[in-house]
C-alpha positions in Angstrom: -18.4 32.3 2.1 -15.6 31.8 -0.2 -16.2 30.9 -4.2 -13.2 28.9 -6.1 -12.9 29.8 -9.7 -15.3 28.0 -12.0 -13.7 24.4 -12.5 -13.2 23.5 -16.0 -13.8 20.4 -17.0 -12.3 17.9 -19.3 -13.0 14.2 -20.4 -10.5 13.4 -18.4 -11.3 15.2 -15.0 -14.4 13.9 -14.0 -14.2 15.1 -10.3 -15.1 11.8 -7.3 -13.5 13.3 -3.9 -12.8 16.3 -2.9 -11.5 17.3 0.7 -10.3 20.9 2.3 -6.6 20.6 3.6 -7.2 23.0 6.3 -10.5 24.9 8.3 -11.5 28.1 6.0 -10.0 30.1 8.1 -6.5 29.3 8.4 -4.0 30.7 5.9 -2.8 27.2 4.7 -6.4 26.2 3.6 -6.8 25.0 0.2 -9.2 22.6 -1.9 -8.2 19.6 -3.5 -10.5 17.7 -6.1 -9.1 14.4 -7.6 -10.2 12.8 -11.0 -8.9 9.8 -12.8 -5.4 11.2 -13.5 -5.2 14.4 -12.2 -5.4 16.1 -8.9 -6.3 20.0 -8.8 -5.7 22.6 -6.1 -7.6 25.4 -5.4 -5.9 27.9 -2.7 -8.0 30.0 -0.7 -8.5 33.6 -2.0 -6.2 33.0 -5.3 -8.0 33.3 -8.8 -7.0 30.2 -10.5 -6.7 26.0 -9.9 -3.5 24.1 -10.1 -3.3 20.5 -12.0 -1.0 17.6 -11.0 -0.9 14.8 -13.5 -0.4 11.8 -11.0 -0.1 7.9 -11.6 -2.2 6.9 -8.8 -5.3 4.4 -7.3 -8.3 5.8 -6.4 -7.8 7.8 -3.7 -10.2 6.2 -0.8 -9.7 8.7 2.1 -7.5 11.7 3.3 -6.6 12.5 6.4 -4.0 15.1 7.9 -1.2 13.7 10.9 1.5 15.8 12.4 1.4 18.3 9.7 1.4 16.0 6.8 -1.3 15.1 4.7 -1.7 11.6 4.4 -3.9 9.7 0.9 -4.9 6.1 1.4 -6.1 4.5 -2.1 -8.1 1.7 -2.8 -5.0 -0.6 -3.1 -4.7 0.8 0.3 -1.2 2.1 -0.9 -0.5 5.1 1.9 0.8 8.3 0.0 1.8 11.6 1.5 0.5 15.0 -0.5 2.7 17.6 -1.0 1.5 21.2 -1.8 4.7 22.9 -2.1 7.3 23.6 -4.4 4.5 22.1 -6.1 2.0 19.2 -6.0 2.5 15.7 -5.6 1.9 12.8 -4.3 4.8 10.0 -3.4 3.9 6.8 -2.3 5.2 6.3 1.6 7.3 2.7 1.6 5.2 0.5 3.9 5.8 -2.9 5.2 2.6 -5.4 6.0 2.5 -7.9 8.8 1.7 -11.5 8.6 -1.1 -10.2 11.3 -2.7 -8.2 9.2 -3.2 -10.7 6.2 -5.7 -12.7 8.6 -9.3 -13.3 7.3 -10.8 -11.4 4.2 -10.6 -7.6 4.4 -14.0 -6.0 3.6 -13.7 -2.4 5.2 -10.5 0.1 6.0 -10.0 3.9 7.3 -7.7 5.9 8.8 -8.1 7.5 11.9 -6.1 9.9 13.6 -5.7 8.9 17.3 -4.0 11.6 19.5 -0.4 11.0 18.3 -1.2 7.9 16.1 -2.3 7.3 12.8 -4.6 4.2 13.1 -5.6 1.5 9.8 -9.0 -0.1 11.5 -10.0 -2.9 9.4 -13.3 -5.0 9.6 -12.7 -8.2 8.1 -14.6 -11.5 8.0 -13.0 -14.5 9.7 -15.5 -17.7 8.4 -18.9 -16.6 10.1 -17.8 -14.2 12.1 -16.1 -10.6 11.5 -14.2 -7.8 13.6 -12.7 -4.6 13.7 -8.5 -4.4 14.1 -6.5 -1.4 14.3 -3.0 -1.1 13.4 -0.9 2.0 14.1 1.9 3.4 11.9 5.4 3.2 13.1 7.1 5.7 11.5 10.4 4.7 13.6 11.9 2.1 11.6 12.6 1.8 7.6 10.6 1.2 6.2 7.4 2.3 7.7 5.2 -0.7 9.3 2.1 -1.5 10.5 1.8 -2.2 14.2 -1.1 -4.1 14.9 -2.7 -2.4 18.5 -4.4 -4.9 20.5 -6.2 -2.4 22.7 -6.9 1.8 22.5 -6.8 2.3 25.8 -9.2 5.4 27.0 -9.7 6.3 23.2 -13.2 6.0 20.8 -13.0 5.8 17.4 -15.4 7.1 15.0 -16.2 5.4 11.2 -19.0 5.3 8.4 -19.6 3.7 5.4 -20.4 7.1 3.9 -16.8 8.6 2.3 -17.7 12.3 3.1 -18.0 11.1 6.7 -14.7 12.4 8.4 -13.0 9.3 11.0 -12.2 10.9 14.1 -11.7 9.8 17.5 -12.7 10.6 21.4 -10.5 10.6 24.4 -12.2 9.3 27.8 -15.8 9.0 25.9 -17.4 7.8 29.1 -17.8 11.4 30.1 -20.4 11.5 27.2 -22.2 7.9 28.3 -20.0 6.5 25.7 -16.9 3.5 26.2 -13.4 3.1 25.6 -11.8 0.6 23.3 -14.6 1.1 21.4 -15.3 1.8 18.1 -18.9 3.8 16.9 -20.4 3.0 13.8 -23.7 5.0 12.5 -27.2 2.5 12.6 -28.6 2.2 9.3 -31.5 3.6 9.3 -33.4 6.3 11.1 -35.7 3.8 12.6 -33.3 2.1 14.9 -33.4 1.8 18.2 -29.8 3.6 18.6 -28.5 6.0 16.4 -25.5 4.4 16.6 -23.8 1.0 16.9 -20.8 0.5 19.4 -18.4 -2.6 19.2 -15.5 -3.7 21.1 -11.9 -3.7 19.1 -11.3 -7.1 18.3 -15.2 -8.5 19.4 -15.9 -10.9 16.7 -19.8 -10.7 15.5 -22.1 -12.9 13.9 -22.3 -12.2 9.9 -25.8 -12.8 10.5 -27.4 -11.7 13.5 -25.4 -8.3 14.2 -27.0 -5.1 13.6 -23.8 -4.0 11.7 -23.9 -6.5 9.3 -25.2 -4.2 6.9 -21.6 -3.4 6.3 -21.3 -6.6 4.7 -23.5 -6.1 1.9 -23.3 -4.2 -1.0 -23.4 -0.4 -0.8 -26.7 1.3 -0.9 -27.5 3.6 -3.4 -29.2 6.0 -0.6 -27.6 8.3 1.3 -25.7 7.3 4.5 -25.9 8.0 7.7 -22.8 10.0 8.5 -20.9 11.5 11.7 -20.2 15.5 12.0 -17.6 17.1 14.1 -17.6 20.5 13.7 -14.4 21.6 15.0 -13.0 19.7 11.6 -15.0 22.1 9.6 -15.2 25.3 11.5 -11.7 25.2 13.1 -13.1 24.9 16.7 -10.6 24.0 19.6 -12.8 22.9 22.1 
């Protein structure tokens, strides 16, 4: 068990994500708490937090990729985070394609892939909606947005719930599960299946699929969310 500091807070530092950059047991590990205007470190075993003023949207999800640590906010604006010299949090230049302006965009994550960084979006196309992935292409300048049109022998794994980490699965039929695939949590504890599995780019009914809850407007109740423990307990396997 570790035990940060006490936090003190200001009017201005009213706390609404927080993620660990690292499992507790690696030497790099650290906690990062955004507010409004600020972000605030807290490394591992030191006695006091750091504060970054930062100009910023809500951050909407943080992942890590190839070493980097990578903020998406809800402008879906992709920053990078940098701990040292000392905190900050430049915007990464990032070009859109005509592809991905197609249909009305209701949902986004990020979703580390193997050697990708994924954007899967859900958006609605008139009565219908699907799931489209585009992978970052870090090989021209700027940056793009590739869209993928399949994910070959890879999962993915989102929730509506925030603390819910996206990951994703290599060769998931040697859990029952199927490629190309991406595994949303059911909304209640009554259904059938625990979870909901949809084809990448399967358009749905807005009406009659079970993951149309999606849709609507975010319940006040706790969601069901995906674990994988290796993301918190540092686990290879």
């Amino acid at each position: 068990m570790v035990k940060p500091r006490k936090f003190q807070r200001s009017d201005n530092s009213e706390i609404y994500y927080g993620v660990f950059t690292a499992p507790l047991s690696s030497p790099n590990s650290c906690l990062l708490l955004f507010s409004r205007k600020s972000m605030f470190r807290w490394q591992v075993g030191t006695k006091s937090w750091t504060d970054h003023p930062f100009v910023a949207a809500r951050i909407h999800q943080i992942v890590s990729f190839k070493g980097q640590i990578l903020a998406m906010d809800y402008l879906l604006k992709l920053n990078t985070i940098s701990l040292a010299p000392r905190l900050g949090m430049p915007e990464v230049p990032l070009v859109w394609g005509e592809d991905m302006t197609a249909g009305l965009l209701k949902k986004s994550w990020l979703v580390v892939c193997g050697d990708m960084l994924l954007k899967v979006d859900l958006s609605i196309h008139d009565l219908k909606f699907c799931f489209q992935a585009y992978r970052l292409d870090l090989s021209v300048k700027p940056a793009k947005w590739a869209k993928l049109e399949k994910l070959g022998n890879w999962a993915l794994f989102v929730s509506l719930d925030r603390r819910s980490s996206t990951f994703s699965s290599l060769n998931p039929e040697r859990w029952g599960g199927k490629s190309n695939c991406i595994y949303v949590p059911s909304k209640s504890k009554d259904s059938d299946e625990p979870w909901i599995e949809v084809e990448l780019g399967q358009f749905m009914s807005r009406r009659s699929h079970p993951i149309s809850y999606i849709l609507g407007r975010k319940s006040k109740q706790l969601e069901s969310f995906w674990v994988l423990p290796s993301l918190v307990y540092g686990v290879n396997k």
